[in-house]
C-alpha positions, -999 to 999 in steps of 0.1 A, spaced: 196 -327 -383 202 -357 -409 236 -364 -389 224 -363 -359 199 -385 -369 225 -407 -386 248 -407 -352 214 -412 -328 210 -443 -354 247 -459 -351 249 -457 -316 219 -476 -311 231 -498 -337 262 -501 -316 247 -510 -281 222 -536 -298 254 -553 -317 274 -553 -281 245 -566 -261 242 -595 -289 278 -605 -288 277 -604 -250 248 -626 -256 264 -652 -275 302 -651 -262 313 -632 -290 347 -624 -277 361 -617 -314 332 -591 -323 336 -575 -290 378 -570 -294 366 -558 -330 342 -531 -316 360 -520 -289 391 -514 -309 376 -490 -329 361 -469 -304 372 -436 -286 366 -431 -249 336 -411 -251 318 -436 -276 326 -462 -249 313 -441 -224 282 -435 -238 279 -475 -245 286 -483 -209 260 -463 -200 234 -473 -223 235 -509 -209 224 -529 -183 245 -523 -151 253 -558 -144 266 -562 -183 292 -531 -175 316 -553 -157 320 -581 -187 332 -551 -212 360 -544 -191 386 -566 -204 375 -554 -240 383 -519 -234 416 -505 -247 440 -500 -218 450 -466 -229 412 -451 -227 409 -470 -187 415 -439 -168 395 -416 -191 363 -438 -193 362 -439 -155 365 -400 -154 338 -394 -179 313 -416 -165 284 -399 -142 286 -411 -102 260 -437 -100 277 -457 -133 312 -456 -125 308 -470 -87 283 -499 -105 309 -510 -123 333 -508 -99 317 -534 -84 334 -557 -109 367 -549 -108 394 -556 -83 418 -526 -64 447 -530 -93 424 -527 -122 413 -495 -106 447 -485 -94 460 -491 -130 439 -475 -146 440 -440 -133 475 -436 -127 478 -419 -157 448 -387 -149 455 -357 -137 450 -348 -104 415 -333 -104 401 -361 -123 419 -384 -98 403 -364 -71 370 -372 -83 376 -409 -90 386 -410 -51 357 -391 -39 330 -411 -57 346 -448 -51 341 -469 -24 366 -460 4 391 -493 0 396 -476 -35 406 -444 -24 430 -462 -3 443 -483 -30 447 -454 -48 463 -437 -25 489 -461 -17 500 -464 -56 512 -430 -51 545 -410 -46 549 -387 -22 546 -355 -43 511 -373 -62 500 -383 -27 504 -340 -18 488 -328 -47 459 -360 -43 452 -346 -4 457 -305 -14 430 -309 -42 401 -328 -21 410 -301 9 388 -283 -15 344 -281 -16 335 -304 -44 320 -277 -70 348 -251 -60 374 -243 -82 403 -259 -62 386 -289 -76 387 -283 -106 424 -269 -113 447 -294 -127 488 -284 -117 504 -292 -151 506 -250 -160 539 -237 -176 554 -215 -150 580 -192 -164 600 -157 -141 597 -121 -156 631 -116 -152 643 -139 -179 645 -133 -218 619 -147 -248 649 -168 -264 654 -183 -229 619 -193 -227 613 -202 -266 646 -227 -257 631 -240 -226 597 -251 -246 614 -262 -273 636 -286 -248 605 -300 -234 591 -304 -269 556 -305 -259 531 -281 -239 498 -290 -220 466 -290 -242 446 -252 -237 480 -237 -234 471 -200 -248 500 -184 -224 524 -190 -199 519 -184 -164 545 -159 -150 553 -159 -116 579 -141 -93 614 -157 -72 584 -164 -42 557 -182 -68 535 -152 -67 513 -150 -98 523 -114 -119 505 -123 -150 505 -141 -184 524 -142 -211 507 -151 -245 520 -179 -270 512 -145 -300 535 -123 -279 562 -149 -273 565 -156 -308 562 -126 -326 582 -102 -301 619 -98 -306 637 -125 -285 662 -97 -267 630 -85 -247 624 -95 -211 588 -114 -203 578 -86 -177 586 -61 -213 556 -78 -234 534 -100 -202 496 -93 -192 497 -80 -158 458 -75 -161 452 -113 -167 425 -122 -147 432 -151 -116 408 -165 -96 409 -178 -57 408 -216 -50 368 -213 -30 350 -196 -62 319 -216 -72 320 -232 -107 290 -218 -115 305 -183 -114 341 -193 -129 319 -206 -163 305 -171 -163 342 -160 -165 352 -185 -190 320 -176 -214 324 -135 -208 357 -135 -215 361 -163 -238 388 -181 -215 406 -212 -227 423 -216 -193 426 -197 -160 452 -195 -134 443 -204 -93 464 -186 -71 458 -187 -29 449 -161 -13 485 -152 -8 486 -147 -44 507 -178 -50 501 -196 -81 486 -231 -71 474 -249 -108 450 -237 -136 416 -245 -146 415 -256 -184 378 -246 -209 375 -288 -213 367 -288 -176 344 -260 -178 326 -272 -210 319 -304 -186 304 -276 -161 278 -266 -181 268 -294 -191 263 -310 -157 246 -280 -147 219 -285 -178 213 -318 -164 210 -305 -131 181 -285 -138 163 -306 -164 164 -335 -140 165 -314 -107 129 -302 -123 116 -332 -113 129 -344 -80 163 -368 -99 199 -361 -94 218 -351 -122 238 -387 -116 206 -406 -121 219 -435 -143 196 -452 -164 205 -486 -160 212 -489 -124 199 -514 -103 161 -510 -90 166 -507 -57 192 -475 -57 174 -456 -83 137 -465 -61 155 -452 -28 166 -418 -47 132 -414 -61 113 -420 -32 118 -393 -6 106 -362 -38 80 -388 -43 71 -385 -7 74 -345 -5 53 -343 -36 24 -370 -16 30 -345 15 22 -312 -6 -10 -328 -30 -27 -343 7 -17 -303 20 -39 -291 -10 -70 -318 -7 -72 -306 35 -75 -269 17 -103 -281 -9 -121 -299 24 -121 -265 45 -144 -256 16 -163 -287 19 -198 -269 26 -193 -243 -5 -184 -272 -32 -216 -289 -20 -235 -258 -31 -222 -243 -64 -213 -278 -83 -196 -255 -110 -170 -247 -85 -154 -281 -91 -153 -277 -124 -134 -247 -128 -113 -248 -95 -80 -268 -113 -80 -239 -135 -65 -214 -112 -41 -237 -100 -31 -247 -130 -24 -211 -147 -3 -203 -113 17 -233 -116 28 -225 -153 32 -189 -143 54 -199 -112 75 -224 -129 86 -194 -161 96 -173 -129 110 -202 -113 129 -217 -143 143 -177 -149 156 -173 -119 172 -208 -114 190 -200 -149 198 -166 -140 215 -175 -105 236 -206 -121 247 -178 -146 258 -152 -121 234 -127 -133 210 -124 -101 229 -99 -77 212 -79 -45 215 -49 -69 186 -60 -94 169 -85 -77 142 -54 -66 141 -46 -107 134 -81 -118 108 -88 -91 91 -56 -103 90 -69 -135 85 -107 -131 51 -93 -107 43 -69 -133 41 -94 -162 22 -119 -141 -5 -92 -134 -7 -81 -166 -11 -122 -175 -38 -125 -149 -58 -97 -157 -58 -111 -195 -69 -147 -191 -90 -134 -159 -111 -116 -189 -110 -148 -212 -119 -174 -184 -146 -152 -170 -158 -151 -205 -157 -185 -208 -174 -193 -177 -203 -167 -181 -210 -188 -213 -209 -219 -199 -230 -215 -166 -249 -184 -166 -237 -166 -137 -218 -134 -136 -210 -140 -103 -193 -171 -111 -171 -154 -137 -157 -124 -114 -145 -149 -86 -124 -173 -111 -113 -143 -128 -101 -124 -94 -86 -160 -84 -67 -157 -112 -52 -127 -104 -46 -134 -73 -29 -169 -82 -3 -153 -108 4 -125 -87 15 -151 -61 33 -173 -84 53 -145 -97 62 -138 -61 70 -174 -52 89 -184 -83 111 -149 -75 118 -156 -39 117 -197 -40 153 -199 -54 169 -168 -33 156 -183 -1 168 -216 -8 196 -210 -24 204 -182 13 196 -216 31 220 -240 13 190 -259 -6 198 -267 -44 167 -248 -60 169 -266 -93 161 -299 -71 133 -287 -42 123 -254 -58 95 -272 -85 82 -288 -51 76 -255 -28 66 -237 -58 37 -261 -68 29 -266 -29 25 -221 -28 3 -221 -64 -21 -248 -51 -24 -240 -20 -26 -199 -32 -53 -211 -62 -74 -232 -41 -77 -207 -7 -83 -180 -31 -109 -195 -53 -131 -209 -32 -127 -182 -4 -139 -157 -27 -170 -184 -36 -176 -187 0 -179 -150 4 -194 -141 -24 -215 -169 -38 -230 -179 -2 
C-alpha cells in the first residue's frame, strides 16, 4: 500500500511540476521531464491535464513513444488533442503501430485523419487497414494484429529453428507458432517448449497441437477474455470461417479488455461513458451527461405522479410519509446487488439460457428471505415509534413485495436489454431504479389505502 501511495504521490508531483513549467515557458524542464518518461507515464500526464494544455506537450514528447501515446489514450482525449496537431504529425506518428491499433486511431479521429492516414499507406497496409475496420468495433477481427509466425507441417524442426534464427527476432507473446497448411488453413500450433526440446529430424505435424483452440473473426471480446483467463492464453489465433488463418490476438490486448470493461461498468453505473475524460472541455462532457440526466428527471417526476395517486391517503396517516422512502430504498439496494451480478456475470460469459431459470430461483429466493427479515425489524421499529400495528404489517408486506420485485427486475433488466441491443451497464441502473420506486411506492401506500382507510 506504501508504494502505491508513493507512485499516487509522484505522479501528482509530476503533473503539478509540468503544469508549472508550461506556466513559465520552461522549455528546458519540460525536454528534462519528458525524456525520462515511458509512454504510459505520459499518457497518464496528458490526461491529468487541462485539455487545451495537451497540444503544447506535443513537441516534448519523444518521437519514438508518438504512435503508442495516441493508442493508449481513451476516445474523448486523443481527438482533443488532435485538435492541435496538423495531418503529418498524425500520419508520422502511427506509421509505426500495428494494424489494430491503427484501426482504432482511424475510427476515433476526425475523418481528414483517416484520410491522411490512409494515403501514407502502401497497398498491402492500405488492405490490411480496410480488412480490419470491415470488422464490429468490440469483435475480435478488431482486435487481431497479423504479425503471427506462420510455419507448414510438412517441414522439419531444424528448418524452422534456422528460419527463426535468420529473422533473429519473434513478435512479443510468441508462446508457439502458428501452423498452417499449402492453402493457409489453420491445423494447429506448435509450442516454443516442443520446438526446442524435440529432436530436430522430427516433422512439425510429429510434435504440433492440433487441439489448439482458434477463434472466428465476429466473437465478442467479452467472451474471447473469458478464453484467455480460463485457459491462461498469451495469444490466440483468428481464422475465417473457412478455416484460414487471418492474424492473432495477443494477452496485452485483452489485459486492455478488461480493463475498459471495469470502467464501463463503474461509470456506466451512473449514466458516463467509459471515455469520459476528465479534462475535456465543458461543453462535450455537459452534452454526454445530459440526456441520463434527463432519463433520470423523467423516472423521479414518474415516481412523484405515483406518490400524488395517493394524495388523499398521505393526507390522512402523516406517518406514511415518514416511512414511505424506506421501501424504496431497501428495493433499490436489493435490485442494484442483482443488477450489478448479473451485469458481471454476462460480461464474463457465465449467464447462458441453461441457468438463467437456476440463478433467478435463487437471486428471488434470497431477496424474499431479505424481505421477510428487515420486514420483521422495520415493523418492529415502526410499532415502536407510532403505536399502530397496523402501520407495521403494511411497511413490512411493502417490503416484501419491493425485494421480491427488485430481485425480478435486476434478473431480467440486463437479459432484456442486453436481447434488445441496449448496453445494461449504461441504462440498466436507470430502469431498475424507475421499477423499485415505482414498485415501493404503488405497493406501500396501496396497501395503506386499503388497509389503513
Amino acid at each position: 500500500m506504501t508504494e502505491v501511495n508513493t507512485l499516487i504521490a509522484n505522479t501528482q508531483s509530476l503533473t503539478d511540476s509540468v503544469l508549472e513549467a508550461l506556466e513559465h515557458n520552461n522549455q528546458e524542464l519540460l525536454n528534462n521531464i519528458f525524456l525520462n518518461l515511458e509512454a504510459s507515464e505520459i499518457v497518464h500526464l496528458l490526461e491529468s491535464i487541462p485539455d487545451s494544455l495537451r497540444g503544447a506537450l506535443w513537441e516534448y514528447i519523444p518521437e519514438e513513444f508518438n504512435g503508442e501515446v495516441l493508442v493508449e489514450l481513451g476516445d474523448v482525449a486523443r481527438i482533443s488533442l488532435a485538435k492541435y496537431l496538423d495531418h503529418g504529425q498524425v500520419v508520422e506518428a502511427v506509421s509505426d503501430l500495428d494494424t489494430n491499433d491503427l484501426a482504432d486511431v482511424v475510427d476515433t479521429l476526425p475523418d481528414e485523419f483517416g484520410d491522411a492516414i490512409r494515403q501514407s499507406l502502401d497497398f498491402h497496409g492500405l488492405q490490411n487497414l480496410e480488412a480490419c475496420l470491415a470488422f464490429d468495433e468490440g469483435t475480435a477481427g478488431r482486435l487481431m494484429e497479423t504479425d503471427a509466425i506462420a510455419i507448414r507441417s510438412d517441414v522439419t524442426l531444424e528448418a524452422i529453428l534456422r528460419y527463426l534464427r535468420k529473422k533473429e527476432t519473434i513478435p512479443e507473446h510468441t508462446m508457439g507458432l502458428m501452423v498452417i497448411d499449402r492453402e493457409g488453413l489453420y491445423l494447429g500450433e506448435l509450442p516454443l517448449s516442443k520446438l526446442i526440446t524435440s529432436s530436430p529430424d522430427k516433422h512439425v505435424s510429429d510434435v504440433m497441437d492440433t487441439e489448439a483452440l482458434s477463434v472466428p473473426p465476429e466473437m465478442p471480446q467479452n467472451e474471447l477474455a473469458v478464453l484467455f483467463r480460463e485457459h491462461d492464453l498469451t495469444s490466440m489465433p483468428v481464422v475465417d470461417e473457412n478455416n484460414k488463418l487471418i492474424g492473432r490476438i495477443t494477452l496485452d490486448d485483452m489485459i486492455e479488455i478488461l480493463d475498459e470493461e471495469a470502467d464501463r461498468q463503474i461509470l456506466g453505473a451512473v449514466g458516463l461513458d467509459e471515455e469520459e475524460d476528465l479534462f475535456s472541455p465543458v461543453l462535450p462532457s455537459a452534452k454526454r451527461r445530459l440526456f441520463w440526466l434527463g432519463i433520470n428527471l423523467a423516472t423521479a417526476f414518474l415516481a412523484s405522479w405515483v406518490i400524488g395517486l395517493f394524495e388523499g391517503t398521505l393526507e390522512k396517516v402523516v406517518a406514511l410519509a415518514v416511512l414511505m422512502p424506506i421501501v424504496a430504498s431497501m428495493g433499490g439496494i436489493a435490485g442494484s446487488q442483482t443488477l450489478t451480478l448479473m451485469i458481471r456475470g454476462l460480461a464474463m460469459g457465465k449467464i447462458s439460457s441453461s441457468n438463467q431459470r437456476w440463478l433467478a430461483y435463487k437471486e428471488i429466493t434470497i431477496s424474499i428471505i431479505s424481505g421477510i427479515v428487515w420486514a420483521i425489524v422495520v415493523g418492529c421499529i415502526s410499532y415502536l415509534w407510532f403505536k399502530d400495528i397496523r402501520i407495521s404489517l403494511v411497511l413490512g408486506s411493502a417490503m416484501i413485495i419491493n425485494l421480491a420485485v427488485a430481485a425480478v427486475a435486476g434478473f431480467s433488466i440486463p437479459l432484456l436489454m442486453k436481447k434488445a441491443g441496449i448496453d445494461p451497464a449504461l441504462a440498466g441502473g436507470v430502469a431498475l431504479t424507475t421499477a423499485t420506486d415505482v414498485v415501493g411506492f404503488v405497493s406501500f401506500l396501496g396497501l395503506a389505502t386499503i388497509f389503513l382507510l
